[in-house]
C-alpha positions in Angstrom: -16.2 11.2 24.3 -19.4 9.5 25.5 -17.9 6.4 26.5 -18.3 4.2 30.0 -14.8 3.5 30.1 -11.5 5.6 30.0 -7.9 4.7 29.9 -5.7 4.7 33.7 -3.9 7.6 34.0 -0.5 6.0 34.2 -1.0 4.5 30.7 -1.6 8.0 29.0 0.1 9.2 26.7 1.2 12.6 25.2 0.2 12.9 21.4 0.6 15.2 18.4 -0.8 15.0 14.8 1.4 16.0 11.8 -0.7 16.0 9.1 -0.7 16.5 4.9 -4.4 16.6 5.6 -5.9 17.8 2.4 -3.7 15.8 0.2 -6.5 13.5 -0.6 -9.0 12.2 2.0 -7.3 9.3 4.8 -5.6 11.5 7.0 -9.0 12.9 8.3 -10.0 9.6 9.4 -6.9 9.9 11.2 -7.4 12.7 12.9 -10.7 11.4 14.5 -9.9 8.4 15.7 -6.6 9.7 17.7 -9.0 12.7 19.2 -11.4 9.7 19.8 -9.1 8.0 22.2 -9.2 8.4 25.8 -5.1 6.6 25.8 -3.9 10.0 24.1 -4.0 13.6 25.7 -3.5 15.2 22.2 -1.5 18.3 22.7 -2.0 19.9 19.3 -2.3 19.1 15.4 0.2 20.5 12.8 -0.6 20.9 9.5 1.9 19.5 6.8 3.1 20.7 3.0 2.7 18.2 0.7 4.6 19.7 -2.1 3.3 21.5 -4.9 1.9 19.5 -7.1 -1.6 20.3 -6.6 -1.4 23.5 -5.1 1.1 26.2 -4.2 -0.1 26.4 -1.0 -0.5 22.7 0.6 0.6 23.5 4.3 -2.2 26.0 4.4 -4.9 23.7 2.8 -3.7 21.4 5.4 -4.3 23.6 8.2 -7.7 24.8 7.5 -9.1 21.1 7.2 -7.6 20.7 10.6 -9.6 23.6 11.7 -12.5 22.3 10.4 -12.6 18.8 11.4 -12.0 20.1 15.0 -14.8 22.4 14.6 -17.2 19.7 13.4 -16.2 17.6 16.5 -16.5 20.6 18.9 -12.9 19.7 19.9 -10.7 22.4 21.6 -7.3 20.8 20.1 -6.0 23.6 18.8 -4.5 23.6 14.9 -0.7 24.9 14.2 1.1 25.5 10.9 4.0 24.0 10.1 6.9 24.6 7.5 5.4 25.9 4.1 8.2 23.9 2.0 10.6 20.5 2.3 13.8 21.7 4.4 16.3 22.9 1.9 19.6 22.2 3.7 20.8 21.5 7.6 21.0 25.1 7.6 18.2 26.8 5.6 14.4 25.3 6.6 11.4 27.1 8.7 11.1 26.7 12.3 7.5 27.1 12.2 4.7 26.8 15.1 4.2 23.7 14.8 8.1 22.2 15.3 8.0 24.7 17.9 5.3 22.8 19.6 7.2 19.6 19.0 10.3 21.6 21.4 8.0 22.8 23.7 6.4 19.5 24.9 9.9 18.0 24.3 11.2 19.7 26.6 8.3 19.6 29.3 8.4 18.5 32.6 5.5 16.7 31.8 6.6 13.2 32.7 4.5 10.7 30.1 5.5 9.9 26.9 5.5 11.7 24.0 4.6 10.5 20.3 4.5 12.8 17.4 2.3 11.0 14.5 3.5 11.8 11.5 1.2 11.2 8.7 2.8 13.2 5.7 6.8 14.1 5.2 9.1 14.5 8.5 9.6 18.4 7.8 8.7 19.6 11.0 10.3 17.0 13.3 13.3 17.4 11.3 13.0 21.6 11.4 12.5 21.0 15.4 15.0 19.0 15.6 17.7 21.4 13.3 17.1 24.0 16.1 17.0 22.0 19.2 18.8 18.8 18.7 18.8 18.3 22.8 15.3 17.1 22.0 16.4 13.7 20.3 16.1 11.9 23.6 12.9 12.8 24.5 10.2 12.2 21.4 8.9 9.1 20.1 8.5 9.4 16.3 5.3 7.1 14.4 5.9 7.7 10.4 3.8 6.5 7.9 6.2 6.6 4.9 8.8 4.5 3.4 8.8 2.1 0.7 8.5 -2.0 0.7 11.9 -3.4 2.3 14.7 -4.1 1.5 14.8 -2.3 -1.5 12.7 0.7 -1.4 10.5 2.7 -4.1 9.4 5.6 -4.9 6.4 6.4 -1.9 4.2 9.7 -1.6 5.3 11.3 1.8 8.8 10.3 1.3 9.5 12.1 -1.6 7.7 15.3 -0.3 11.1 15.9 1.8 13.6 12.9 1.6 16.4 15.3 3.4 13.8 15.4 6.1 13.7 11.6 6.2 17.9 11.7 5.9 17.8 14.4 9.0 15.6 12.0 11.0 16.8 8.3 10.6 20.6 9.6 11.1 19.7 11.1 14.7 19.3 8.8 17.7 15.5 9.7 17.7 13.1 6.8 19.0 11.3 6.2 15.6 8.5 3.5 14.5 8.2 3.6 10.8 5.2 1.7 9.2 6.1 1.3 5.3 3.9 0.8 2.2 3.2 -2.9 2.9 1.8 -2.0 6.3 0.1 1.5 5.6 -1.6 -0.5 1.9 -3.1 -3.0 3.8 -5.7 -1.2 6.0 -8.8 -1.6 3.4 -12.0 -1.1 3.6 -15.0 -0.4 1.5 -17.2 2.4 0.2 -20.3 1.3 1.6 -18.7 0.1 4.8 -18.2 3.4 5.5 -21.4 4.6 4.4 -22.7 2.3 7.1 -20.5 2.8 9.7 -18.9 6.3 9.6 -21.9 8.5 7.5 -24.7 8.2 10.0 -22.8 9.2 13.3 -22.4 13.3 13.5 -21.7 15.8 11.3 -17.7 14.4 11.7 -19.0 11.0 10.5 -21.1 12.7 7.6 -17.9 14.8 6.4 -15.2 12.2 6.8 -17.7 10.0 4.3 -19.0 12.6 2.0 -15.2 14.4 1.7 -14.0 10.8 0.7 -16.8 10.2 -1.8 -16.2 13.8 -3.2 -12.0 13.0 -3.4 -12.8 9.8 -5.0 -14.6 11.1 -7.9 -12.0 14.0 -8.9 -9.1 13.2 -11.2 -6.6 13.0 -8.5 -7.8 9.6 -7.9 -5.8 7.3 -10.3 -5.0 5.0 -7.8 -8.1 2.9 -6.1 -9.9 0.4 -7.8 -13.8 2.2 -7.6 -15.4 0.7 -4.2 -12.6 0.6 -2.0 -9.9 2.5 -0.2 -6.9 2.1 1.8 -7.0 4.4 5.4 -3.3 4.3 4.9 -2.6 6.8 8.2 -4.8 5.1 10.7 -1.8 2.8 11.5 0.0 5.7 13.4 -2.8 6.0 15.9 -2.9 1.7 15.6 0.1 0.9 16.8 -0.1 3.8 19.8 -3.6 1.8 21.3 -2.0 -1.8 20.6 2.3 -1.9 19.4 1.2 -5.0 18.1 4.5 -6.8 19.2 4.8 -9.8 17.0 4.6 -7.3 13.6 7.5 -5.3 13.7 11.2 -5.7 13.3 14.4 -3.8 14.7 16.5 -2.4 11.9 19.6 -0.5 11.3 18.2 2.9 10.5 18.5 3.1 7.2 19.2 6.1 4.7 17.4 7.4 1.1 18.8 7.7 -2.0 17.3 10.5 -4.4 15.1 7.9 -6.0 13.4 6.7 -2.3 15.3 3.5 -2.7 16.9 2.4 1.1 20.4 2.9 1.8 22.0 -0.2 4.5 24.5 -0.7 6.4 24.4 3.1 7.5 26.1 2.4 10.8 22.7 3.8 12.3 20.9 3.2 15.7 18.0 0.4 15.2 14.5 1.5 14.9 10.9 -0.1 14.6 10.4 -1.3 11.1 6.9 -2.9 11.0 5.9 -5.5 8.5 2.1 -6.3 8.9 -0.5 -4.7 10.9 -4.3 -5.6 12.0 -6.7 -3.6 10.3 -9.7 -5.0 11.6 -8.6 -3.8 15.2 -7.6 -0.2 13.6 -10.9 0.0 11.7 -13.3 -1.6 14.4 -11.9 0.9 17.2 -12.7 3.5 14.9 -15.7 3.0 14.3 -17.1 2.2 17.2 -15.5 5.7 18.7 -17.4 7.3 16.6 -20.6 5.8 16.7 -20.7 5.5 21.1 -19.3 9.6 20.4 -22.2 10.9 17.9 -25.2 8.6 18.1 -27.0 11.3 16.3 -26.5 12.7 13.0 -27.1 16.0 13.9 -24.3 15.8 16.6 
């Protein structure tokens, strides 16, 4: 970080990354900006299955762009692997590196706060939690995932482990989840980020160029040919600024097989948000990165 500023101790913040980070090409951005920020002391990313339709071997595609955008930043965040598959029942899922990072800082004596960003499904904080549930009390959960309220619909890291979800919203975890309406609304532009995130580093070369290269493949069915949605950057958002006037508290509410909400579960409330600023997400970003690599070559 070449900045002139940092963050006060006492507002630090303990941080992990959960991430489906080869599914298609947002995460990475992501990634950056919450290694970017001097708020977060980022105590590891884990890498996240995003089902099989694509590949048989998502979690591990997943890892290794972890590896490699920690490489091309000359970060020493180190990269662990979480569960290869959705969690099949309460009783038969992976406790895998990564959820048994998420028990190891949970338990900590570390005193400041810990937020696990999950920018994928919740199978690892749900594996972590199956096989320490003392660690409820002590983790703050950020999920990007969730359909449009009140009703629900069908939504990408939902359905890639909707027990997971279940496991989660029916614990007394601390969770913020940021649904479709928020997570849709963080555009931006092609060339914006040609100007603003290919000319600083090899990082801001690769997040452009791996976007570009996503963009023109057939798993693109979904933007409109000049634009895209960051839809993670929200996670690491609404950990610099909450943004208090954009979020509600709501019964914690449950998933029928179809990713429609169930109410009235009789739940603990969580953090529901409704609308969030993506200017503020997508200016901080890119002014990280361009005061971090000034040169391309960096």
């Amino acid at each position: 970080m070449n900045y002139h500023f940092d963050c006060p101790e006492h507002k630090k913040i303990r941080v992990i990354v959960n991430t489906d980070a080869k599914n298609e090409a947002d995460d990475q951005f992501a990634i950056v900006h919450a290694l970017l920020s001097p708020k977060f002391n980022v105590k590891g990313l884990i890498a996240a299955q995003f089902g099989e339709r694509r590949t048989t071997e998502s979690m591990q595609e997943s890892y290794d762009e972890c590896v490699k955008i920690t490489s091309l930043m000359h970060s020493e965040v180190k990269t662990y692997k979480g569960a290869k598959k959705a969690i099949q029942s309460k009783t038969e899922y992976e406790y895998s590196a990564g959820a048994e990072l998420i028990v190891k800082e949970a338990l900590s004596d570390d005193p400041s706060p810990l937020y696990v960003l999950f920018l994928g499904p919740l199978t690892d904080m749900a594996c972590a939690y199956l096989e320490h549930p003392e660690i409820e009390g002590k983790v703050n959960v950020i999920w990007i995932g969730g359909g449009l309220y009140p009703e629900g619909a069908e939504e990408f890291n939902l359905s890639n482990d909707i027990l997971a979800a279940n496991i989660i919203m029916a614990s007394q975890m601390e969770v913020w989840q940021i649904p479709s309406i928020c997570f849709s609304a963080i555009i931006t532009t092609i060339a914006e980020l040609e100007q603003r995130v290919r000319p600083y580093g090899k990082i801001g070369n690769y997040l452009y160029q791996q976007l570009v290269d996503f963009h023109n493949t057939q798993y693109d069915n979904w933007t409109s040919g000049e634009t895209w949605s960051l839809g993670d950057s929200p996670a690491v958002g609404v950990l610099l600024n909450e943004q208090a006037f954009s979020y509600e508290m709501k019964e914690a509410p449950g998933f029928n097989e179809d990713m429609t909400y169930i109410h009235n579960t009789g739940y603990r409330k969580i953090r529901v948000y409704y609308r969030m600023d993506s200017r503020f997400i997508l200016e901080d970003l890119f002014c990280k990165l361009a005061l971090s690599f000034p040169n391309p070559e960096d």
